[in-house]
C-alpha positions as CSV (number, residue, x, y, z in Angstrom):
1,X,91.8,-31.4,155.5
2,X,92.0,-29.4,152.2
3,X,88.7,-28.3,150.1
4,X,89.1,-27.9,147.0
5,X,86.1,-25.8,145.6
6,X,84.8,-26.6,141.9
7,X,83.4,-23.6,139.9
8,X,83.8,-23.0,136.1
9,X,86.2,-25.5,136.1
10,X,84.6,-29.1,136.2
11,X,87.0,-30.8,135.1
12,X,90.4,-33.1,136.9
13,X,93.0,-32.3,134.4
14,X,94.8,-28.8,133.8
15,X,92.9,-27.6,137.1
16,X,95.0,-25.7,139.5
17,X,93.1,-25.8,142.5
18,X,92.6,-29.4,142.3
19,X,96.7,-30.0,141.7
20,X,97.7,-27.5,144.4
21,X,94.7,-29.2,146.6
22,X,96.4,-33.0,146.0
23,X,99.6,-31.1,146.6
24,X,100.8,-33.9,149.2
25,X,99.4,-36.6,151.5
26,X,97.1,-34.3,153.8
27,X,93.0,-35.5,152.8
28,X,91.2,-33.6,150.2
29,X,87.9,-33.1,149.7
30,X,86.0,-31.7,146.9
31,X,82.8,-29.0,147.1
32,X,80.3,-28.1,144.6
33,X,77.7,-25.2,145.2
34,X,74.6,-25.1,143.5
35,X,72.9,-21.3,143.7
36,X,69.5,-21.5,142.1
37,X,68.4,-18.5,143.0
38,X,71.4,-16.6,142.3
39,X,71.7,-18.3,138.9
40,X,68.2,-16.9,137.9
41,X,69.5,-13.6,139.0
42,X,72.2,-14.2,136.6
43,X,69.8,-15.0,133.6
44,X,71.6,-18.6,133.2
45,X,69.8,-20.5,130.9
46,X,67.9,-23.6,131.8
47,X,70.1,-25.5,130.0
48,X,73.1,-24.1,130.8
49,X,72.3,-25.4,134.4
50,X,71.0,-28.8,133.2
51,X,74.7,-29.4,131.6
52,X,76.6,-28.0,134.6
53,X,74.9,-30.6,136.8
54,X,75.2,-33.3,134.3
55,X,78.9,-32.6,134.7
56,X,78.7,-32.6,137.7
57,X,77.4,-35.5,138.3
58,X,80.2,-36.9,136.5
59,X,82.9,-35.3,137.8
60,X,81.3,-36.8,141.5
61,X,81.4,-39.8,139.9
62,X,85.1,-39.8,139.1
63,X,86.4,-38.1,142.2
64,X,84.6,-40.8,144.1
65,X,86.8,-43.3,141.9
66,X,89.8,-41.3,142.8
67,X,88.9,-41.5,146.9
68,X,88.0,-37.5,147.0
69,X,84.3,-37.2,147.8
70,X,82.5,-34.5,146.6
71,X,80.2,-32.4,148.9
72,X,76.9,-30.3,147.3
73,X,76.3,-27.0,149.3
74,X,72.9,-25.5,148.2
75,X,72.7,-21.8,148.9
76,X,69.8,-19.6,147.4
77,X,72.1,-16.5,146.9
78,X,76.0,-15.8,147.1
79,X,74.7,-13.8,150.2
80,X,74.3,-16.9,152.4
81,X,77.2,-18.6,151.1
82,X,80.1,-17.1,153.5
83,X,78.6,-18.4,156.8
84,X,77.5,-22.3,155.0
85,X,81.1,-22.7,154.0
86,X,82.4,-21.9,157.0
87,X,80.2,-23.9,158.7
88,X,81.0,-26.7,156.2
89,X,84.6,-25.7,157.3
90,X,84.5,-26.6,160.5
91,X,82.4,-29.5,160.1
92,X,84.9,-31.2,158.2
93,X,87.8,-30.2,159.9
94,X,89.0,-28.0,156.7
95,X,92.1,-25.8,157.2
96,X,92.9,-24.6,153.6
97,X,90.5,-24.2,150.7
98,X,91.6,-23.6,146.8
99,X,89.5,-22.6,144.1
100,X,90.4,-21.0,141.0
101,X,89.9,-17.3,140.3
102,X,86.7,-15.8,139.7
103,X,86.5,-12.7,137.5
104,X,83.1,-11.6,137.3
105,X,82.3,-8.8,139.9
106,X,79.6,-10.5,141.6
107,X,81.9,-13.3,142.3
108,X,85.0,-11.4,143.3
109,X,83.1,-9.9,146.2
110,X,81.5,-13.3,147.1
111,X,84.6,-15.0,147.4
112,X,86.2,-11.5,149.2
113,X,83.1,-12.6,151.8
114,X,84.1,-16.0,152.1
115,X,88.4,-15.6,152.8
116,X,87.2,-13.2,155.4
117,X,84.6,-15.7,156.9
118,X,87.2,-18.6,156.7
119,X,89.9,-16.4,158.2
120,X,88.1,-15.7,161.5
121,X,88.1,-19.7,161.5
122,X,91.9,-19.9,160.9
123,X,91.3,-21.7,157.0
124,X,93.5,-20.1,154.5
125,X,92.3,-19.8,150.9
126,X,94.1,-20.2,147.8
127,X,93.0,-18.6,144.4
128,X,94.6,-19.5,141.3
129,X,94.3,-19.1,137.4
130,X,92.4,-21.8,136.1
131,X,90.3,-19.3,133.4
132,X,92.7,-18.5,131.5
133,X,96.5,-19.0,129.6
134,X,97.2,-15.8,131.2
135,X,96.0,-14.4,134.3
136,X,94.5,-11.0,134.5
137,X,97.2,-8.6,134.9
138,X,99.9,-10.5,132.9
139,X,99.4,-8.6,129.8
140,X,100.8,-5.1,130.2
141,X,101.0,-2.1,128.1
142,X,104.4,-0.4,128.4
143,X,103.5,2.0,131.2
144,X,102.2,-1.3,133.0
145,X,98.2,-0.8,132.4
146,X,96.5,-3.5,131.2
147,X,94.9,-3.2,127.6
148,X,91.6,-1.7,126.6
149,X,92.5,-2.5,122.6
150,X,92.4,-6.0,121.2
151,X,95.2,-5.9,118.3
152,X,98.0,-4.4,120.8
153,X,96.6,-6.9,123.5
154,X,97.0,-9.7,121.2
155,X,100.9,-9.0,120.4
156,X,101.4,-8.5,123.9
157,X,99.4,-11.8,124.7
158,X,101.8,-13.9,122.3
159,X,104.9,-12.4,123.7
160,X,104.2,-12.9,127.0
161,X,102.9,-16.3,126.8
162,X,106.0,-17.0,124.6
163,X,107.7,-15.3,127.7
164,X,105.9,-17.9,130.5
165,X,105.3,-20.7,128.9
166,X,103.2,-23.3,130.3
167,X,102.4,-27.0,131.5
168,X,99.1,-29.4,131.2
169,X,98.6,-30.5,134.8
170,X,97.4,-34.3,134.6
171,X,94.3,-35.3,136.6
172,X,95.4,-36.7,140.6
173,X,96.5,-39.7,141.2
174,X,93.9,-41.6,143.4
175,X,94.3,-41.1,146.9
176,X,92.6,-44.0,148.7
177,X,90.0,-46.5,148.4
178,X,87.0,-45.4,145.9
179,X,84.2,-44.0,147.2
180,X,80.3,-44.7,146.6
181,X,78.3,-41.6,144.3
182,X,75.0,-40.8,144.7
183,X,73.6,-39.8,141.3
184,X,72.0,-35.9,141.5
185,X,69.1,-37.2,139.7
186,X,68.2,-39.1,143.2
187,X,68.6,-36.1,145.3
188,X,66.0,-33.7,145.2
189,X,67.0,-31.1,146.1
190,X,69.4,-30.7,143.5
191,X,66.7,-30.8,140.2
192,X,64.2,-28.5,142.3
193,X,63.0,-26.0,138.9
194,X,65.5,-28.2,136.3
195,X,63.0,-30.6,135.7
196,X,65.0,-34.2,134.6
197,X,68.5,-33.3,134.5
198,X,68.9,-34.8,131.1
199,X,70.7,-33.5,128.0
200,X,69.8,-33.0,124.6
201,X,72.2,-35.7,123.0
202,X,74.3,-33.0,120.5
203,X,75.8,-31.9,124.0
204,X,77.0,-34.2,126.0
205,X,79.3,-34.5,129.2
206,X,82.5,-35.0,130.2
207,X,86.2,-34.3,129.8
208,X,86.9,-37.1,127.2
209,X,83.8,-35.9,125.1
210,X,85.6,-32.4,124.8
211,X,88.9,-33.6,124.1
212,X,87.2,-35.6,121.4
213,X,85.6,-32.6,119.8
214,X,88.8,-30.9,119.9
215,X,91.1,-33.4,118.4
216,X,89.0,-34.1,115.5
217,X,88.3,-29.8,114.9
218,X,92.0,-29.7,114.5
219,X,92.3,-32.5,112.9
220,X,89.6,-32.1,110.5
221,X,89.1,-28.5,110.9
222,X,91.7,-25.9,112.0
223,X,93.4,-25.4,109.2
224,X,90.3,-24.8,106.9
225,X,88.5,-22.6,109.7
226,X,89.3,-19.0,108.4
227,X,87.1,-20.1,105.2
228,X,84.7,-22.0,106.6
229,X,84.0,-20.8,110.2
230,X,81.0,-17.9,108.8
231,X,78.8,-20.2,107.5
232,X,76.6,-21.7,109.4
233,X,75.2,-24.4,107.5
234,X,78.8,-26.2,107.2
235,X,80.2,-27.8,110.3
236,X,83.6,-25.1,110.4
237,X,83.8,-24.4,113.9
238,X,84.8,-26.0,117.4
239,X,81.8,-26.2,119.0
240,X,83.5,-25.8,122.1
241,X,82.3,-23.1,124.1
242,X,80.1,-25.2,125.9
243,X,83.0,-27.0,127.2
244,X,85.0,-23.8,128.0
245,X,82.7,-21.7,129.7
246,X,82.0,-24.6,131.8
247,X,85.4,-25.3,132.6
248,X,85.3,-29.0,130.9
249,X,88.1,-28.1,129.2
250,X,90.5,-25.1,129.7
251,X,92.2,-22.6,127.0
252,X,95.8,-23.6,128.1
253,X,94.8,-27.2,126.9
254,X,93.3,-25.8,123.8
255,X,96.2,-23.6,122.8
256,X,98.5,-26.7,124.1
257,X,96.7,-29.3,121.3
258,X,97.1,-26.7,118.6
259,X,100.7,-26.1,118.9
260,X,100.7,-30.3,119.2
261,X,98.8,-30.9,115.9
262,X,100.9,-27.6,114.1
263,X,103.9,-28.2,115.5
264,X,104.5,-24.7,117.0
265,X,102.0,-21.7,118.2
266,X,101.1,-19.8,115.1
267,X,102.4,-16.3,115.5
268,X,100.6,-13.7,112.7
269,X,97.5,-14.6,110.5
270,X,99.7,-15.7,107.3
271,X,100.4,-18.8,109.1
272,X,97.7,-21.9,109.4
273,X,95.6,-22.1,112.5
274,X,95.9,-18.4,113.8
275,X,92.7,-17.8,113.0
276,X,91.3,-20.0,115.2
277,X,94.1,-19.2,118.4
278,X,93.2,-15.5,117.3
279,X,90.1,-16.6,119.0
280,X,90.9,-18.1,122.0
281,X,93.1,-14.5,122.2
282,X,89.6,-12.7,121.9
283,X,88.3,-14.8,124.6
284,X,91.5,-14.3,126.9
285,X,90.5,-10.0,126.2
286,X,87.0,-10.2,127.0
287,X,87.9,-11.9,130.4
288,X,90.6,-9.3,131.3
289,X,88.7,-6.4,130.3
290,X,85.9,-7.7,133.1
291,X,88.3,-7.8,135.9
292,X,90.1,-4.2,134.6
293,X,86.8,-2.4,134.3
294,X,83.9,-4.2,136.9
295,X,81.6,-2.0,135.8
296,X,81.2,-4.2,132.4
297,X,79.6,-6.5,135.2
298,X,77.3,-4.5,136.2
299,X,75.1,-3.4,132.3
300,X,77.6,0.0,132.4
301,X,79.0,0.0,128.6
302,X,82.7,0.1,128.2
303,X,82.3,3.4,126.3
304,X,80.9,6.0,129.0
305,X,79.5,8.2,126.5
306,X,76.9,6.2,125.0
307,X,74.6,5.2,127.8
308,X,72.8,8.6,126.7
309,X,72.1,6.9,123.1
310,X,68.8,7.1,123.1
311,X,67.8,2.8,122.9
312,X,64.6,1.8,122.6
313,X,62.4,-0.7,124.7
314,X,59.7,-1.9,122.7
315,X,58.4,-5.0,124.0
316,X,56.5,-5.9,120.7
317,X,59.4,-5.3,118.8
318,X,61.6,-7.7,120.9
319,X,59.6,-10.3,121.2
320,X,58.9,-10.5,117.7
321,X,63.6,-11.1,117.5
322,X,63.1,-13.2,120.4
323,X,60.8,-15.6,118.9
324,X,62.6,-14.9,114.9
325,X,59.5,-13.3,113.6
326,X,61.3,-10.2,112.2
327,X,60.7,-10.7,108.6
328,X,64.7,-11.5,108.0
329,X,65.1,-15.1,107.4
330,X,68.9,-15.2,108.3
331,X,67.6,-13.4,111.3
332,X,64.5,-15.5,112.0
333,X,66.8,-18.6,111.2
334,X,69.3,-17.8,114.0
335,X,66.9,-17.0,117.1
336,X,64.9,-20.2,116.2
337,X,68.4,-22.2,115.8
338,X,68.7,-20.5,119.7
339,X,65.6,-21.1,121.4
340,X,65.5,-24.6,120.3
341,X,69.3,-25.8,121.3
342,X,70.3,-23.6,123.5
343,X,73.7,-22.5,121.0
344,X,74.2,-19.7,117.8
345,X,76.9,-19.6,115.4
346,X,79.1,-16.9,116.2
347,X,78.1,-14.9,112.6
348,X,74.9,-15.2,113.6
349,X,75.4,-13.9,116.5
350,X,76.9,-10.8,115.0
351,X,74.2,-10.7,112.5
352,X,71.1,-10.7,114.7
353,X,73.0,-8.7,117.4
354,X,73.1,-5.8,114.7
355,X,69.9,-6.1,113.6
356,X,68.3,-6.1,117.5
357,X,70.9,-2.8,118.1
358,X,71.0,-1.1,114.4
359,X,67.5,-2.0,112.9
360,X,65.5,-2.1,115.9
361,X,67.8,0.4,117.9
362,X,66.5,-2.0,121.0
363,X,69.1,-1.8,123.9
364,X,71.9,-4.0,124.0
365,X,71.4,-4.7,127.5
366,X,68.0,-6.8,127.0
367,X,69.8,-8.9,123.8
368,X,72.8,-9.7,126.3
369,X,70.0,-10.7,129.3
370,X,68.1,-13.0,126.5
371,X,71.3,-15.2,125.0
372,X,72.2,-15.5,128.9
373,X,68.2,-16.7,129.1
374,X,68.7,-19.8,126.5
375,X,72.7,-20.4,125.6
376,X,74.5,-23.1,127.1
377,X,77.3,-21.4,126.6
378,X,76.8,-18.3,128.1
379,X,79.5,-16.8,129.2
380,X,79.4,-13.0,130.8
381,X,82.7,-12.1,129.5
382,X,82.4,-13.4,126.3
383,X,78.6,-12.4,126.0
384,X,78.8,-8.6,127.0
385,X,81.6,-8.3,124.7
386,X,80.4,-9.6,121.6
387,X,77.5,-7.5,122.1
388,X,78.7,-4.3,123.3
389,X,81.0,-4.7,119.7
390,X,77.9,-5.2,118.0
391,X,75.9,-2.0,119.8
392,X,79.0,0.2,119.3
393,X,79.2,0.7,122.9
394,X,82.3,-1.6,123.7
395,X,86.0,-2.2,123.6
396,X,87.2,-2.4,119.7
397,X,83.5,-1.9,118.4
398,X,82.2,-1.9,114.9
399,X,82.1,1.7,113.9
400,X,78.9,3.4,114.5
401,X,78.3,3.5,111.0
402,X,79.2,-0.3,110.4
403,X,75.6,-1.5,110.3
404,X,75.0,-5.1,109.1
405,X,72.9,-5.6,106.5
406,X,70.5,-9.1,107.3
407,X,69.5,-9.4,103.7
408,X,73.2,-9.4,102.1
409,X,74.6,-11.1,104.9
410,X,72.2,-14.5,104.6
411,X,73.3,-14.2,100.7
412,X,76.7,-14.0,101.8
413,X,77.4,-17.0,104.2
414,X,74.1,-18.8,103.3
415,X,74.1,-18.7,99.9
416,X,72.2,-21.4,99.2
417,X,69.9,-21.1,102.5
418,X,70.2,-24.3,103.6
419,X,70.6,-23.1,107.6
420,X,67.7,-21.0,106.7
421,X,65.1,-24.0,105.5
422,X,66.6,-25.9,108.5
423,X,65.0,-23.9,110.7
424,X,62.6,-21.7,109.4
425,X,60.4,-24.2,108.0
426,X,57.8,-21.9,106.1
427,X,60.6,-21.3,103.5
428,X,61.2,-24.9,103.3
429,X,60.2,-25.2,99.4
430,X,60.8,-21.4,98.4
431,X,64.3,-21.8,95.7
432,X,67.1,-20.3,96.7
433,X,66.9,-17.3,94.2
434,X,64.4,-16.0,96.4
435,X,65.0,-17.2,99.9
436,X,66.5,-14.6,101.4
437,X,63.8,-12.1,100.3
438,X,60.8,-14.5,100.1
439,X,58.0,-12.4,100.3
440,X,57.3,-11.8,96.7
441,X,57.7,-15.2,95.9
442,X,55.0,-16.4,98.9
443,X,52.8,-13.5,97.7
444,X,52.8,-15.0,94.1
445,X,52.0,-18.6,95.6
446,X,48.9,-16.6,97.9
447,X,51.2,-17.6,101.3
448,X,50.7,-15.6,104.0
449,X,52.8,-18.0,106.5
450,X,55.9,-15.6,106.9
451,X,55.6,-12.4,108.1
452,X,56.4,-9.1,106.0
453,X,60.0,-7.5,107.3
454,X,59.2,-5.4,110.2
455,X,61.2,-2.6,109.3
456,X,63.0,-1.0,106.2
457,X,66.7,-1.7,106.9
458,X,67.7,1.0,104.8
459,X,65.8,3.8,106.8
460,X,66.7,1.6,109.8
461,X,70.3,2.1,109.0
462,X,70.3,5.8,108.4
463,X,68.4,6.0,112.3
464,X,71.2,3.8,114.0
465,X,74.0,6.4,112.0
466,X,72.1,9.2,113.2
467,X,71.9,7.9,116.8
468,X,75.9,7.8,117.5
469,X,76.2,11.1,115.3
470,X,73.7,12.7,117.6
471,X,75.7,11.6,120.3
472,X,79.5,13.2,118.7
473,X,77.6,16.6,118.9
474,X,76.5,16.4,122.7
């Protein structure tokens, strides 16, 4: 019997494990482990975990259709998980299990627990790439180190994938009669904390749904996405990092339908759709720069030097960007966009990022534990890296003295603040002239409804400068 072990990557087709698992005749069984309590640990949002299970659910449904049931394993922490596979193991006669690759730090040394666990029991285990185009490791530098700089790491990434190549696996064939599925909703043990393990309906399930949103971004989108992709009331983007970081759909098939709709892999930014695979690229860097430096994993920044920067902690003062009370309607806009569907547009992200780090000089560290809180996308990789670029602190970061400014950068990619009346619905009737700096306009109207900014970026600004210069002299 072989296991094939489903993490991130919840999906049939373009999955290694699952190919190399339905390799030849021998029986195949699928595993699933849900980890509440380790998932808290993690900070995984709520809905994050509601979506997994939903796919899930699905993906039982369609292995069961395929004649390759899928077993649940419920372990509290990644502690307890070594001895319940093994015991799993040997209960169903397993002698090889395959999963694919796990980068984060926490997970290596899980799955370093479970090979030695399953060894003592003679099963073998495979681990594969299934999480990226390119496996850690596969992008060198000349002296054969792998890259802490993303423009190098990028020319190295197309060359080598231009180098490897690579093939879309197809889902298995089915191998024997189809199987009966119990839906998760009926077993309880799966919702325990989840509440109903229902979806809002702008994210919904399943591989043909991501392929969908795919095909018609690159159809309608891709080659319009370098213009559009900053502003947050247009649809310009993918929107599908759900669908990645959950392994619905992987890069290699995302790279594969752009070179299918272009004709060929865009190779610099002059030609169309590179922006958008420059992306992917970013994402493939993130992910390699967790397994080359753990200690990313672990709330260490990527530049030693600046865990003396002197951060602040102020609960008020977070919970105020938490809740988008700051005074900054792009701002306020964005973290209300968050809390209520569980996804940010990636300039907003930047923009309120900045304004936690450079106007509130609030640690990186508790903005990087809160999107993991609420984002169904949340991603470790991608998530500590976009925000250690924003504090300064991370591989290619802003410049110390690159400080967004909120005000100027709602003019600039909401001109019109239509994303900002969408969501911050005291500003619903203020005109645009004013929308972005309301507060004189409300005052002439007698409205006290939206609170006054609750600092002066431009002293804010000079502070966050002075932080990281501070920090040059030490």
């Amino acid at each position: 019997m072989r296991l094939v072990w489903f993490r991130n990557d919840l999906r049939l087709a373009d999955n290694p494990a699952l190919r190399h698992g339905c390799a030849d005749e021998e029986p195949v069984a699928a595993l699933f482990i849900i980890s509440p309590t380790q998932w808290r640990q993690h900070k995984m949002a709520p809905i994050r975990q509601r979506f997994i299970l939903a796919q899930v659910d699905m993906l039982g449904r369609e292995l069961a259709a395929l004649g390759i049931p899928l077993h649940l394993l419920r372990v509290e922490t990644f502690a307890e998980l070594p001895q319940a596979l093994a015991d799993l193991c040997r209960e169903l006669g397993v002698s090889q299990l395959y999963a694919n690759q796990a980068i984060e730090l926490d997970e290596q040394r899980r799955d370093h627990g479970v090979t030695a666990a399953l060894a003592e029991q003679e099963v073998s285990c495979h681990w594969l790439n299934g999480c990226c185009v390119l496996p850690p490791g596969r992008v060198l530098t000349g002296g054969r180190e792998m890259f802490k700089v993303f423009t190098p790491f990028s020319r190295a990434w197309l060359k080598a994938l231009d180098e490897d190549g690579f093939v879309i696996h197809r889902a298995p064939a089915p191998r024997g009669e189809p199987l009966q599925w119990q839906p998760l909703a009926e077993r309880a043990f799966v919702d325990e904390g989840l509440g109903e393990l229902t979806l809002d309906p702008r994210w919904p399930v399943g591989e043909a749904e991501a392929l969908r949103r795919l095909h018609a971004f690159l159809e309608q989108g891709v080659l319009d996405y370098g213009e559009t992709r900053d502003f947050p009331a247009l649809a310009g983007t993918s929107i599908l990092s759900p669908y990645l970081a959950a392994g619905i759909v992987s890069p290699r098939q995302c790279v594969a339908a752009l070179q299918q709709r272009l004709g060929a892999r865009p190779q610099s930014k002059a030609q169309p759709g590179f922006v958008w695979l420059n992306e992917l690229i970013w994402r493939e860097f993130y992910r390699h720069l967790l397994v080359l430096i753990p200690t990313l994993s672990m709330n260490r920044p990527f530049k030693p030097e600046t865990v003396a920067l002197p951060w602040s902690w102020d609960p008020d003062a977070f919970a105020a960007w938490c809740e988008g009370r700051t005074g900054y309607p792009i701002v306020d806009a964005a973290m209300r966009c968050l809390n209520a569907t569980g996804w940010m547009h990636n300039r907003l992200r930047m923009i309120v990022a900045s304004f936690l780090t450079k106007d509130l000089h609030i640690h990186w560290r508790l903005g990087e534990d809160y999107f993991m809180s609420q984002l169904i996308d949340g991603d470790l990789a991608a998530n500590n890296g976009g925000w250690q670029w924003a504090a300064g602190t991370g591989a290619d970061a802003a410049p110390y003295f690159r400080v967004f400014n909120p005000t100027t950068q709602g003019q600039r990619f909401d001109p019109q603040g239509e994303f900002i009346r969408t969501w911050v619905t005291e500003l619903a009737d203020v005109p645009a002239a004013y929308v972005h700096q309301p507060h004189d306009w409300l005052r002439l109207k007698g409205r006290q409804d939206y609170p006054a900014p609750m600092v002066d970026h431009a002293v804010a600004r000079v502070r966050a400068i002075e932080m990281f210069r501070d920090l040059e002299k030490t």
